[in-house]
Biotite code that builds the C-alpha atoms (Angstrom):
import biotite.structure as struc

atoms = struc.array([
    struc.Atom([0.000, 0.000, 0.000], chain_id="A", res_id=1, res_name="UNK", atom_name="CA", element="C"),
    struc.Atom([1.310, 3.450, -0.774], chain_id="A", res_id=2, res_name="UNK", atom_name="CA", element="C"),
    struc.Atom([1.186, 6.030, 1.224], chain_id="A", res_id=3, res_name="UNK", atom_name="CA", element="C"),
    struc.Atom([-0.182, 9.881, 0.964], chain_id="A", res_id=4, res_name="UNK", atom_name="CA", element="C"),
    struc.Atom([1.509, 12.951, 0.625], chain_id="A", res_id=5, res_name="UNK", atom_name="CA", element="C"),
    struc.Atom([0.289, 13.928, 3.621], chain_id="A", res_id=6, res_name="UNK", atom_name="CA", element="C"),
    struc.Atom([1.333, 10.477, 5.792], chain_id="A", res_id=7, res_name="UNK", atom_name="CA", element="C"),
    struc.Atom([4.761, 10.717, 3.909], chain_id="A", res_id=8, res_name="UNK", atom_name="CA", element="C"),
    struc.Atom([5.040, 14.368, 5.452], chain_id="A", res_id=9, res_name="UNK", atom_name="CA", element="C"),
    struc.Atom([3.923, 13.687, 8.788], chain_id="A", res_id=10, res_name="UNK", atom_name="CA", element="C"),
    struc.Atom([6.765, 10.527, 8.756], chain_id="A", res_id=11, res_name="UNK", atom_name="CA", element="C"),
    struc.Atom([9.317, 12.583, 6.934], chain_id="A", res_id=12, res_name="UNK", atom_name="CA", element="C"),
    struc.Atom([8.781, 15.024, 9.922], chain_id="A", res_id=13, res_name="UNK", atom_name="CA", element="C"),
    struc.Atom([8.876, 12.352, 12.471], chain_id="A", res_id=14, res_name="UNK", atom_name="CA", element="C"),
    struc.Atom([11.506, 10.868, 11.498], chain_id="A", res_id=15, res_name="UNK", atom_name="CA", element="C"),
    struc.Atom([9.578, 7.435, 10.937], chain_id="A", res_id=16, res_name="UNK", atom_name="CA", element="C"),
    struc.Atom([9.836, 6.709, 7.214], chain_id="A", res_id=17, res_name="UNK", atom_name="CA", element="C"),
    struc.Atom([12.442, 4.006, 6.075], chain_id="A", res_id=18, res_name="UNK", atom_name="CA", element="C"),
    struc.Atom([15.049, 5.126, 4.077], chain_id="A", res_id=19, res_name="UNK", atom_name="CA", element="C"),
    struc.Atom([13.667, 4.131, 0.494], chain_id="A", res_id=20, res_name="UNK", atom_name="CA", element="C"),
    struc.Atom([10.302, 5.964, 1.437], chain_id="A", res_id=21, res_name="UNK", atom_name="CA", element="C"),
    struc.Atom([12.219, 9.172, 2.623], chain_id="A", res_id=22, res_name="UNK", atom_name="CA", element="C"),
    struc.Atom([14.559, 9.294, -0.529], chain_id="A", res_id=23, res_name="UNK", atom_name="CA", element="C"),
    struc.Atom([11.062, 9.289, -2.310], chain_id="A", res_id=24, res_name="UNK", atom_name="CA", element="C"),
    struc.Atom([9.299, 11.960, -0.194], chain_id="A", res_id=25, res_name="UNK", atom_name="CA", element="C"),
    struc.Atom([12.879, 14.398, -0.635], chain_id="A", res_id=26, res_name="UNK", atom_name="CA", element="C"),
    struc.Atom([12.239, 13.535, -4.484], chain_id="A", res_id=27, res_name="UNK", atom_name="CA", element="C"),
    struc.Atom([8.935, 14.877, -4.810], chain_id="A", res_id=28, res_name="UNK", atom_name="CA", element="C"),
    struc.Atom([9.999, 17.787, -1.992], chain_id="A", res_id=29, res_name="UNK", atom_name="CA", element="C"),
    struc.Atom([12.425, 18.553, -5.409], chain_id="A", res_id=30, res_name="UNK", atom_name="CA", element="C"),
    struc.Atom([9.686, 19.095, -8.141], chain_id="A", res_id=31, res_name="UNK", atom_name="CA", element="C"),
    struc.Atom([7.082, 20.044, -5.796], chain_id="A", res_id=32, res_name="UNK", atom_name="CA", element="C"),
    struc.Atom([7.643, 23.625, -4.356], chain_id="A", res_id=33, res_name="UNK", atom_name="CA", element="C"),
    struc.Atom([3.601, 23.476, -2.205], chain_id="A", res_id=34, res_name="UNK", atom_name="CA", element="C"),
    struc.Atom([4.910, 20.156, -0.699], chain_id="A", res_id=35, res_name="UNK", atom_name="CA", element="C"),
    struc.Atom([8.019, 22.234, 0.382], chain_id="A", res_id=36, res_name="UNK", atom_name="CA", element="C"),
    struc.Atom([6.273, 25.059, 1.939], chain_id="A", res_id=37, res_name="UNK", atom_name="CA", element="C"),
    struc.Atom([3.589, 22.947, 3.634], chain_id="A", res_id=38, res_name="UNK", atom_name="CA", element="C"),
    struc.Atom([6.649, 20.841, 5.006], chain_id="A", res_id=39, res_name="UNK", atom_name="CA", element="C"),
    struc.Atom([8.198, 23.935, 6.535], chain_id="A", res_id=40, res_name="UNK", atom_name="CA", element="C"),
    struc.Atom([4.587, 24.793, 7.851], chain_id="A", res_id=41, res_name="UNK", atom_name="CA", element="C"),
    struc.Atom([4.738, 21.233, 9.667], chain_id="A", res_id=42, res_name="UNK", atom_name="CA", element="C"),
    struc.Atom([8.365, 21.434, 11.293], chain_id="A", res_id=43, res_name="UNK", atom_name="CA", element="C"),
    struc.Atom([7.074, 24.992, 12.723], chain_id="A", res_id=44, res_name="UNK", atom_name="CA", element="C"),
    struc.Atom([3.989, 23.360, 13.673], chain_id="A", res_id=45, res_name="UNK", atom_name="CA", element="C"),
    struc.Atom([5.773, 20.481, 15.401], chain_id="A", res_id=46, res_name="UNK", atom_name="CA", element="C"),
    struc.Atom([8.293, 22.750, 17.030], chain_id="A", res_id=47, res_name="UNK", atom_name="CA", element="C"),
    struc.Atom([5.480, 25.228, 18.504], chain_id="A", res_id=48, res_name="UNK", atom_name="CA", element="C"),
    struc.Atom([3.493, 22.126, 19.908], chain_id="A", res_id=49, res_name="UNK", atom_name="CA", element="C"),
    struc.Atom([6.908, 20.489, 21.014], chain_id="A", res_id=50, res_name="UNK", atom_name="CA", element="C"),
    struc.Atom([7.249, 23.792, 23.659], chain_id="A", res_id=51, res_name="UNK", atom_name="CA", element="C"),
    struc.Atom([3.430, 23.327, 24.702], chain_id="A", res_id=52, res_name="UNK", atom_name="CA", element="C"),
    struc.Atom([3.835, 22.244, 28.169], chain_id="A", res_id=53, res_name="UNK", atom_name="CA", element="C"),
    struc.Atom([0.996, 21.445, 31.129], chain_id="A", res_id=54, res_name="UNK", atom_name="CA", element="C"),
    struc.Atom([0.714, 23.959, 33.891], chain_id="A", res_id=55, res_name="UNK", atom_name="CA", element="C"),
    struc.Atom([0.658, 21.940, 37.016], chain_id="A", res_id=56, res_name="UNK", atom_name="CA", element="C"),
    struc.Atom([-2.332, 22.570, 39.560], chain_id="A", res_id=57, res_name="UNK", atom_name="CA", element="C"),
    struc.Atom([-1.444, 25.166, 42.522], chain_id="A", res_id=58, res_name="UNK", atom_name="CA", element="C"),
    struc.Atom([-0.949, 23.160, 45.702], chain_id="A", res_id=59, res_name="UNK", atom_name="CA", element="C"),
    struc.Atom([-3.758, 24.816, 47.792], chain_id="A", res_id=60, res_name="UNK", atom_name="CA", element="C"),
    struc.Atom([-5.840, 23.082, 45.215], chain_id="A", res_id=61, res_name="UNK", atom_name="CA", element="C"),
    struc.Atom([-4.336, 19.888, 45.963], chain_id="A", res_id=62, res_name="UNK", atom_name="CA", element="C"),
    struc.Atom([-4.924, 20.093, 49.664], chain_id="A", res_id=63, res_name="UNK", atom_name="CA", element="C"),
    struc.Atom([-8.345, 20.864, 49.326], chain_id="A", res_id=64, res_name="UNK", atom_name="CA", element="C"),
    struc.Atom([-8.960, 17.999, 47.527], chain_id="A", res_id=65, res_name="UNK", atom_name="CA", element="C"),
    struc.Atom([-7.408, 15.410, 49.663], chain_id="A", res_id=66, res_name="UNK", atom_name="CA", element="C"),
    struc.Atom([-9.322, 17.654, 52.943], chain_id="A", res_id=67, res_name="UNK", atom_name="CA", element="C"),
    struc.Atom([-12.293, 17.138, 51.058], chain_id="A", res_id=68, res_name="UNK", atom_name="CA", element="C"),
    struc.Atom([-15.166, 15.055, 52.603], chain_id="A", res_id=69, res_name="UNK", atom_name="CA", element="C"),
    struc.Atom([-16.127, 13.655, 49.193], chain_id="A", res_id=70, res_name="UNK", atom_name="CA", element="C"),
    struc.Atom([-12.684, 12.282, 48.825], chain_id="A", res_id=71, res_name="UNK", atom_name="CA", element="C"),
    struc.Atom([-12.738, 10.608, 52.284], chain_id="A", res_id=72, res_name="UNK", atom_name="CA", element="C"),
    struc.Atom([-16.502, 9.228, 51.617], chain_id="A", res_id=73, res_name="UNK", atom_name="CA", element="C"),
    struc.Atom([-14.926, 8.278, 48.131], chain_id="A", res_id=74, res_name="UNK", atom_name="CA", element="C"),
    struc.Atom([-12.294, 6.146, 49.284], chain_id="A", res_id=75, res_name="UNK", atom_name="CA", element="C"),
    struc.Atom([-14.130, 5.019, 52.744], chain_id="A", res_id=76, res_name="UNK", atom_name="CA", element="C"),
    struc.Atom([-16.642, 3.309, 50.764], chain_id="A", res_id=77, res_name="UNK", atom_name="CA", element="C"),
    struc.Atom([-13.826, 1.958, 47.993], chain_id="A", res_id=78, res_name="UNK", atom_name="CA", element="C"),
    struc.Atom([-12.097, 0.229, 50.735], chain_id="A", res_id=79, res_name="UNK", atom_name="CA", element="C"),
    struc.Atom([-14.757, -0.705, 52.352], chain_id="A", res_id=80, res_name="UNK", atom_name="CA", element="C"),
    struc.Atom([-16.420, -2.992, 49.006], chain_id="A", res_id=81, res_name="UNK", atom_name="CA", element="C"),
    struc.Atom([-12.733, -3.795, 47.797], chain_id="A", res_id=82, res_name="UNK", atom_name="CA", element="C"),
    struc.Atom([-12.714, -5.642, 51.491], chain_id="A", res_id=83, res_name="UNK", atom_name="CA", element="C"),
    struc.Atom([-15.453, -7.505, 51.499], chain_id="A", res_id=84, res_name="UNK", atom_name="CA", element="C"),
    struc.Atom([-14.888, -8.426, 48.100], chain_id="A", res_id=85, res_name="UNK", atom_name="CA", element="C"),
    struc.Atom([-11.904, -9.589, 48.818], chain_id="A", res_id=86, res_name="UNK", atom_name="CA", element="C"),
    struc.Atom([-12.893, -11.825, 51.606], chain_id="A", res_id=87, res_name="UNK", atom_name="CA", element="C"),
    struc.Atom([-16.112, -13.175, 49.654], chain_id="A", res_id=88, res_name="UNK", atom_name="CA", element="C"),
    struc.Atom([-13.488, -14.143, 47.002], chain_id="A", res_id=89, res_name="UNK", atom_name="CA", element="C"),
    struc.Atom([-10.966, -15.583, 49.282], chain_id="A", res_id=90, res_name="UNK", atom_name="CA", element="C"),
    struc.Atom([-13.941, -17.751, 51.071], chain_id="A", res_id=91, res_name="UNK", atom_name="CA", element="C"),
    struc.Atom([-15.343, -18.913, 48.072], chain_id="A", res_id=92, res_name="UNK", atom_name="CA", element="C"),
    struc.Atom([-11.976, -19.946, 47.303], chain_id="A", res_id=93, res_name="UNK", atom_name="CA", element="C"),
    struc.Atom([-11.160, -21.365, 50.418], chain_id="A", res_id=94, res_name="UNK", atom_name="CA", element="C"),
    struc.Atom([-14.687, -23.434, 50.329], chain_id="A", res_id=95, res_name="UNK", atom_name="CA", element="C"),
    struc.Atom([-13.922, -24.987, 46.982], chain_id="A", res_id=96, res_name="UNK", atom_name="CA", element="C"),
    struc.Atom([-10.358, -25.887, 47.806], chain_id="A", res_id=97, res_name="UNK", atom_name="CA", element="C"),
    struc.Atom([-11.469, -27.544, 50.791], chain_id="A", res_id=98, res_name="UNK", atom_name="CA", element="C"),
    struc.Atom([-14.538, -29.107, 49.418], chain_id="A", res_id=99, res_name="UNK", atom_name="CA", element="C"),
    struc.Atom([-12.508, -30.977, 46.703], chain_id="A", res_id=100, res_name="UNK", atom_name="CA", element="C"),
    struc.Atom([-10.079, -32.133, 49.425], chain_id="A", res_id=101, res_name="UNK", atom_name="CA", element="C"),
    struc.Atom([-12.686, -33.241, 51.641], chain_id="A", res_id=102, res_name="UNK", atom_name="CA", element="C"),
    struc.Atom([-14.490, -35.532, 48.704], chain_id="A", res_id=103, res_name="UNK", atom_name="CA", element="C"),
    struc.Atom([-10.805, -37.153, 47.883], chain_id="A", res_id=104, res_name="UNK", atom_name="CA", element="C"),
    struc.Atom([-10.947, -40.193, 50.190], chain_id="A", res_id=105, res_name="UNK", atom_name="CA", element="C"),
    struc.Atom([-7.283, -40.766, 49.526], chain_id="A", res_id=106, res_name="UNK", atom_name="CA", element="C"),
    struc.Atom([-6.538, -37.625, 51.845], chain_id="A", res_id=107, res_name="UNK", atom_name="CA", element="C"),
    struc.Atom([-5.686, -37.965, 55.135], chain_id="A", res_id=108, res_name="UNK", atom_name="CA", element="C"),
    struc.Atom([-8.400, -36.152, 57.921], chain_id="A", res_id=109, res_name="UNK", atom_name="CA", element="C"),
    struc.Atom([-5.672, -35.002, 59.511], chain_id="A", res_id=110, res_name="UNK", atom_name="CA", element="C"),
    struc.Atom([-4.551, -33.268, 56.245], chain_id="A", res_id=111, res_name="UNK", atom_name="CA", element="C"),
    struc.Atom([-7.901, -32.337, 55.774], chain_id="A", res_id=112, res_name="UNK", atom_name="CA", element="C"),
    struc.Atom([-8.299, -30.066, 59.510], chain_id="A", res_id=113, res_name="UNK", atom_name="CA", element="C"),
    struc.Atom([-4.933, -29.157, 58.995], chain_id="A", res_id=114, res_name="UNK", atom_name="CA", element="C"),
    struc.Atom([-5.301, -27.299, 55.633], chain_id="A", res_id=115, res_name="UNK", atom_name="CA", element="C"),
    struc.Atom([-8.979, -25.930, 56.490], chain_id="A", res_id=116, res_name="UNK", atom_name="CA", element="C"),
    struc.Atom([-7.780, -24.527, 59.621], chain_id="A", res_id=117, res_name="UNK", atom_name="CA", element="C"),
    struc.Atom([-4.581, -22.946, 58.201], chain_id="A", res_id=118, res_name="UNK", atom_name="CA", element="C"),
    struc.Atom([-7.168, -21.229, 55.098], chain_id="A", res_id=119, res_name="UNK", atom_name="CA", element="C"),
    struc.Atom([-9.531, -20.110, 58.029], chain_id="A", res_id=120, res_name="UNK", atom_name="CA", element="C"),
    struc.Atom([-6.529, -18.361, 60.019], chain_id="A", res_id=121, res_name="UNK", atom_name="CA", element="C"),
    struc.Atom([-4.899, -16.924, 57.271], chain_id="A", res_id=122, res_name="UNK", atom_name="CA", element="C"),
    struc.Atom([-8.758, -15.182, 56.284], chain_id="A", res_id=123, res_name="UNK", atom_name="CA", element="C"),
    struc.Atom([-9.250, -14.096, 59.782], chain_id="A", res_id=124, res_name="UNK", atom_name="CA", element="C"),
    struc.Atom([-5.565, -12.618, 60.207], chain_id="A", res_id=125, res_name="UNK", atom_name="CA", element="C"),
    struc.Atom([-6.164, -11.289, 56.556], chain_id="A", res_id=126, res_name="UNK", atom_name="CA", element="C"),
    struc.Atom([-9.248, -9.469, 58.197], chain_id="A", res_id=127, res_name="UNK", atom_name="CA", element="C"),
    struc.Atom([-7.776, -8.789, 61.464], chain_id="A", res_id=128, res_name="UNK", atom_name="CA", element="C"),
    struc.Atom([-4.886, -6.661, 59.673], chain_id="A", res_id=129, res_name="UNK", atom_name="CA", element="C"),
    struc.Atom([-6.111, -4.686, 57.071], chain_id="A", res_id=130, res_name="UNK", atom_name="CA", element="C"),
    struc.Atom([-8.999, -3.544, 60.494], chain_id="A", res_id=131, res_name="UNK", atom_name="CA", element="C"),
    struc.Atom([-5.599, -2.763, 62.213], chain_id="A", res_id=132, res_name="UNK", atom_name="CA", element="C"),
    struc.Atom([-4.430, -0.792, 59.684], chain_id="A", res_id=133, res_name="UNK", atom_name="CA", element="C"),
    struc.Atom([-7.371, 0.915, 59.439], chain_id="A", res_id=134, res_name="UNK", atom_name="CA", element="C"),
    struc.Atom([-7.786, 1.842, 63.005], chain_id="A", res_id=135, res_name="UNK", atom_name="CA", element="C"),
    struc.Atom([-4.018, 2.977, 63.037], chain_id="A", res_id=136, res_name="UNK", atom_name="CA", element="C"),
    struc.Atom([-4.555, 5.464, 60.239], chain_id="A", res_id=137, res_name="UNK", atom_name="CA", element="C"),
    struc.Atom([-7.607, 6.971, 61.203], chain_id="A", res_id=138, res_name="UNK", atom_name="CA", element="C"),
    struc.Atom([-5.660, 7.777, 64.722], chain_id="A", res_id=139, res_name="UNK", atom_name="CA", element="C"),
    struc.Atom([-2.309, 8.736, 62.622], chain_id="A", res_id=140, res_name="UNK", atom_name="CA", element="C"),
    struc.Atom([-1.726, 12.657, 64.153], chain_id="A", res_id=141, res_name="UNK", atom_name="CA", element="C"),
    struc.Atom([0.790, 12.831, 61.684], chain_id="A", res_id=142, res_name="UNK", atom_name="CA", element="C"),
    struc.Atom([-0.913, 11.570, 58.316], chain_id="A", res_id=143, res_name="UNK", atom_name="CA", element="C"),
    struc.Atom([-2.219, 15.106, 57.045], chain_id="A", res_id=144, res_name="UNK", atom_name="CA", element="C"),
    struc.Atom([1.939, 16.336, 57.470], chain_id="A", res_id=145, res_name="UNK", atom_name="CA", element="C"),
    struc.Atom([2.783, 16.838, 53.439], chain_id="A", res_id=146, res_name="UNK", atom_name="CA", element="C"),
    struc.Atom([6.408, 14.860, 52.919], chain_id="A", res_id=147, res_name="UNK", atom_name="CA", element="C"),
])
């Protein structure tokens, strides 16, 4: 497929043609004095968009963001369902595990407590410390200091 003038600009200005389709594109800049002047139109263009640059946000707009009750409702309620998803997910996968190991008769019982008790524990210290965690930064004095 050949390309266009105009995609055979944009790459010569890029950079991105391969070197047979950029010894064409200089060819036809030779016999084609529009295609010359609307490449020097491009390189400006690129250059003025190359010094366009984002203006960061003040900071006071920052803090009132993160101060904002929204924000803290927001992210309450985000932890809050990402939690108990979590643990429905971890259950469910906890149940299944152990419900195929407790229909294969060539396991062990003992294997059988053993590995249903470990699953339990690890959910309920999974629970215990992401609540401990929680409870420590909801008392942090030091959590609204900016680093």
């Amino acid at each position: 497929m050949t390309k266009s003038k105009r995609e055979l600009l944009a790459g010569y200005v890029d950079g991105e043609l391969s070197d047979e389709e950029r010894r064409a594109f200089e060819e036809l800049l030779q016999q084609d004095s529009e295609l010359r002047a609307e490449l020097e139109e491009f390189r400006k263009l690129k250059e003025v968009t190359g010094m366009v640059r984002y203006a960061d946000l003040p900071e006071e707009v920052w803090e009132n963001y993160w101060h904002n009750l929204y924000r803290k409702l927001e992210r309450g309620i985000g932890w809050i369902l990402f939690s108990v998803g979590a643990i429905i997910l971890l259950t469910f996968g906890l149940y299944q595990f152990v419900s195929a190991l407790y229909s294969d008769p060539q396991v062990p019982l003992l294997v059988k407590v053993g590995v249903t008790a470990l699953g339990l524990g690890g959910v309920v210290l999974l629970v215990s410390f992401g609540r401990q965690r929680l409870f420590a930064y909801r008392r942090d004095r030091y959590r609204e200091v900016t680093r």
